[in-house]
Steps between C-alpha positions, in 0.01 A plus 500: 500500500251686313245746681116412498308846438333594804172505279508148443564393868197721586282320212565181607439603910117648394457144299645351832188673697290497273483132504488461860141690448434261283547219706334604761222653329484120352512394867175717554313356233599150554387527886173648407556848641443656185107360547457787777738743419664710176862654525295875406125499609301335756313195445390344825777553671716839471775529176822418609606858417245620768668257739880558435390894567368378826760282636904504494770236489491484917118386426639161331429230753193647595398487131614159416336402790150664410566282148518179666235539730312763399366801663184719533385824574808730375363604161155474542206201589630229249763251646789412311476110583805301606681362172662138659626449157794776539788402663711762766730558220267560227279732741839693572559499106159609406525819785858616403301515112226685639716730746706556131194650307496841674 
């Protein structure tokens, strides 16, 4: 059996991740996040970069939560209104995305 270079095994792991992002990222857009917020500056709502510094993976269920039904008063006077188009496992998709973009 011939040996795969460890190069190539780590080429094809970062295409691996990076489209996961992708997906996810696609997820955002298609769920109208992307309306209030930008993966690297704040629109409305705060980047997603801003957020993933704020919060850590034990913040997940909280966070998908705050997707779903929204939440108000934690990054300033705007609400972030409740999105009843995302399901519980897209919300947990689209935070485990955001938590990645420290």
């Amino acid at each position: 059996m011939k040996a795969i270079p460890l190069c190539l095994l780590l080429a094809a792991a970062g295409v691996m991740s990076t489209g996961a992002v992708q997906a996810d990222e696609a997820l955002a857009k298609a769920k109208n996040c992307l309306a209030c917020h930008a993966t690297d500056k704040k629109v409305v709502g705060p980047s997603y970069k801003d957020v993933a510094k704020k919060y850590t993976a034990k913040d997940e269920a909280m966070l998908a939560e705050k997707v779903i039904k929204g939440s108000k008063g934690v990054w300033g006077p705007v609400p972030m209104p409740p999105n009843a188009a995302v399901t519980p496992d897209e919300a947990n998709k689209l935070v485990k995305w955001i938590l990645s973009l420290k």
